[in-house]
N, C-alpha and C positions, 0 to 999 in steps of 0.2 A: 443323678447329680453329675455336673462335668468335671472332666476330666483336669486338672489344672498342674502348672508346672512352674517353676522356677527358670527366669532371665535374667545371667548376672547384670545390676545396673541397668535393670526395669520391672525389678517386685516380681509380682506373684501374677501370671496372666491366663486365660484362657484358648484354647485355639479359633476361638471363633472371633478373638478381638486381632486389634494390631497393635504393633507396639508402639506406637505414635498415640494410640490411646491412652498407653500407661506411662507414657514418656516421662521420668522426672524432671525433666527441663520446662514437664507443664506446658503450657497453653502458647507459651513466645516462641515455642520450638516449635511448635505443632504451624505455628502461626507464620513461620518462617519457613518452615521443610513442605509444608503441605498447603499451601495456598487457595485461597477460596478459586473458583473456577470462572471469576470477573476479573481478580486479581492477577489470574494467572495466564490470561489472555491479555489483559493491557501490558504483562511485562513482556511477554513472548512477541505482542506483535511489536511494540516499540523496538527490540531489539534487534526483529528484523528487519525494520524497515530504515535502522540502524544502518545493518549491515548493508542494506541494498543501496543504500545513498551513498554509501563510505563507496562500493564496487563504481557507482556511476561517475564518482564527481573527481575521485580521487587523480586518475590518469588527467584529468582538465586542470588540478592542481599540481600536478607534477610539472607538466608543459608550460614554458609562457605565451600566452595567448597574445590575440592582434593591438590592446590597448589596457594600460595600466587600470585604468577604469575596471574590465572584468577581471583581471587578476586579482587586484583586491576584494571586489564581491566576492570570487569565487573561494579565496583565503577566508574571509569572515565565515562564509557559510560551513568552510571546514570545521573549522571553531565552533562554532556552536551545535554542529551536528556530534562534534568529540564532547560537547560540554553537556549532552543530554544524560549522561550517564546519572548523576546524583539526583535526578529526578525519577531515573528509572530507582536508586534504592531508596526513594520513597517509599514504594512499594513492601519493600519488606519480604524480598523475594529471594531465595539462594539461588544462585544465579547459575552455581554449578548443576543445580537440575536441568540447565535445560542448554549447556554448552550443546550439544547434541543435534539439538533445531536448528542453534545457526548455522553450524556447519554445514549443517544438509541444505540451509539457506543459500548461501555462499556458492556451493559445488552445482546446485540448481543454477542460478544465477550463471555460475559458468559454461555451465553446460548447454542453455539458452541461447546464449549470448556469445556467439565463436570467436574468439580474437581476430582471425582474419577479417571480418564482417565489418566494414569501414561506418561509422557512425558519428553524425556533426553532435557539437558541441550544444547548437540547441535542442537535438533532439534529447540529450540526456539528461539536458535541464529541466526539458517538459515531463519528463519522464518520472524525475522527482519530484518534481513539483507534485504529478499529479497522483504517489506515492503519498507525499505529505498529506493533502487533500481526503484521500481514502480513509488514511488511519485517524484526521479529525473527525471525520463524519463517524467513523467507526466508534469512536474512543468519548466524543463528548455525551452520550447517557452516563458513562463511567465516571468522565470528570463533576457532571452536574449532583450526581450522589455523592461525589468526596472533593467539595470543594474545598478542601485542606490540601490538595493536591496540586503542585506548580505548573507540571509538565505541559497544560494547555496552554499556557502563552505561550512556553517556548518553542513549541511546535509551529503557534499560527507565526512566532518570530522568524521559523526557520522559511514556513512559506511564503513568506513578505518577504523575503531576500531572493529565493527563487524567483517569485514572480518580476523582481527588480532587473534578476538577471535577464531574465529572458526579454525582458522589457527591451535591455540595451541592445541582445543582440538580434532583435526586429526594427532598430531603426532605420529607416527608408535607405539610409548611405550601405550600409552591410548586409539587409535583409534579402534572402534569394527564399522566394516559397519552397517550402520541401515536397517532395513527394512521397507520398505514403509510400511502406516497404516494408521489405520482410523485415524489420525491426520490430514496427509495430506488432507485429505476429507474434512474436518473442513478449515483447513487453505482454500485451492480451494474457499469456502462456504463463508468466511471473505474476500477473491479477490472480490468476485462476489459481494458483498455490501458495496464495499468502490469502487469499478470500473463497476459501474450496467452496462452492454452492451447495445447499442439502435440498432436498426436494419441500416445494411450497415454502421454501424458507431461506431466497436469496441475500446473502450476507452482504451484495457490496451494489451499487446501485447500477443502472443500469446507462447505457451510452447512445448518443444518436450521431448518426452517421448520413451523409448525402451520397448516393449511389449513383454512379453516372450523369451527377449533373440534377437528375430528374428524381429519384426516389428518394424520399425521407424512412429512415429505419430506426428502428429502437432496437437496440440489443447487446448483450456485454461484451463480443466478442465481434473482432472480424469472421473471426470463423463461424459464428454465427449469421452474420452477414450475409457469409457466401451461402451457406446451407437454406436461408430464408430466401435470397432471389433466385436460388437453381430449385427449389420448390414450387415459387409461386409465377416465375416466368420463364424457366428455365432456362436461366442467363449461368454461363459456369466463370468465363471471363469478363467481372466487373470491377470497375474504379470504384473508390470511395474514399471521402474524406471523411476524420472523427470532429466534429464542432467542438469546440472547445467549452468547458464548463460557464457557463455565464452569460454567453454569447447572446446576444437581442438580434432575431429576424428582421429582414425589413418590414414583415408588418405588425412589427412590435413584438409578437410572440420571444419568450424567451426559450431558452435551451430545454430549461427543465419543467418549463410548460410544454413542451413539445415531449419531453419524455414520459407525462404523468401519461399522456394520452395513449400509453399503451399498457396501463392499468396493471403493468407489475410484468408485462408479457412480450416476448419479442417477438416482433412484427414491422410489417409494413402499414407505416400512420397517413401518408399523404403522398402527392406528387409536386413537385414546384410548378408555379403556372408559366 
């Protein structure tokens, strides 16, 4: 027979249970302290990705920029990125369990990301943008089981503003093409710690990139990138651009037709003619 003991202000328990089991606050505590493991991922990444937007956009909000036009965009989107919070306690989640994660979000995030290290305006845009975009793709099996839940619109809300912004500041009068940089290396770095990969079982999709002009890649990382053309042509010093999600080749081909074609794998898919 087991052994059993007394817990003030939780009955009578066993050591082999927990006391979440015998919680008299019952099932709404258990429900709130202990979170199903779907639940507890859509509040932790919303939160981070939270925090990762508030780090990029915030200093853009602080400064006044070149025309009132983005200053207001960029205000709104503050707004509504602060206003995501009561969607996240939809969830029904204690939030003090997991203060812990974003911090380590945050100081990641910092530590990536060097203050001295000069960075435009639109790349931080893209940045979030393409932040927002991840945690939809992430998030909507979750939303489509609990459609009682708000937080998808206001997510794609928050990415219909990014995309607005960035809209403005590519208009042919202010648009200077960027060049890829050690940003991007940093950002790749903040993917890989908010979407950690497990083996045969890639959590976050995968990207294609133009390599010198001539090579087509599929892969989630520039550093993947580089390790895939110093393997296969031994190239150590290469350019590359990342295509942007959505994007239609000129011979129609879209992006993410170009990305299925390497069947979940990173590789080299084509050459440009």
């Amino acid at each position: 027979m087991k052994q059993k003991y007394k817990c003030p202000g939780y009955g009578t328990m066993y050591p082999s249970q927990t006391m979440a089991d015998h919680c008299l606050k019952s099932s709404l505590c258990r429900h709130y302290n202990m979170p199903a493991s779907d639940r507890k991922h859509a509040y932790i990444l919303q939160a981070q990705i939270t925090v990762c937007l508030e780090f990029f956009l915030t200093p853009m909000h602080e400064t006044d920029l070149e025309s009132d036009e983005i200053n207001a965009k960029i205000s709104n989107i503050i707004h509504k990125i602060n206003a995501v919070f009561p969607y996240l306690n939809e969830l029904h989640v204690n939030p003090s369990l997991y203060v812990s994660e974003l911090t380590k979000t945050l100081l990641f995030a910092k530590k990536i990301f060097p203050e001295q290290i000069k960075v435009e305006c639109l790349k931080l845009l893209r940045f979030s943008e393409a932040l927002v975009a991840e945690l939809i793709r992430d998030l909507t099996p979750f939303w489509q089981k609990n459609p009682g839940l708000k937080a998808s619109k206001h997510w794609n809300d928050i990415r219909g503003l990014l995309i607005e912004a960035i809209y403005i500041f590519q208009l042919p009068e202010n648009y200077e093409k960027e060049e890829e940089s050690e940003m991007d290396d940093c950002f790749d770095m903040l993917l890989e710690f908010l979407w950690p990969r497990e083996a045969d079982q890639p959590k976050r999709r995968q990207n294609l990139f133009l390599v010198n002009d001539r090579v087509w890649v599929v892969a989630y990382t520039r550093k993947d990138v580089r390790e895939i053309m110093k393997r296969e042509f031994g190239l150590v010093d290469v350019r590359m651009c990342g295509i942007p999600r959505g994007e239609v080749m000129e011979n129609g081909m879209s992006e993410s037709e170009m990305v299925d074609m390497a069947h979940g794998k990173c590789m080299v898919i084509g050459r440009t003619e």
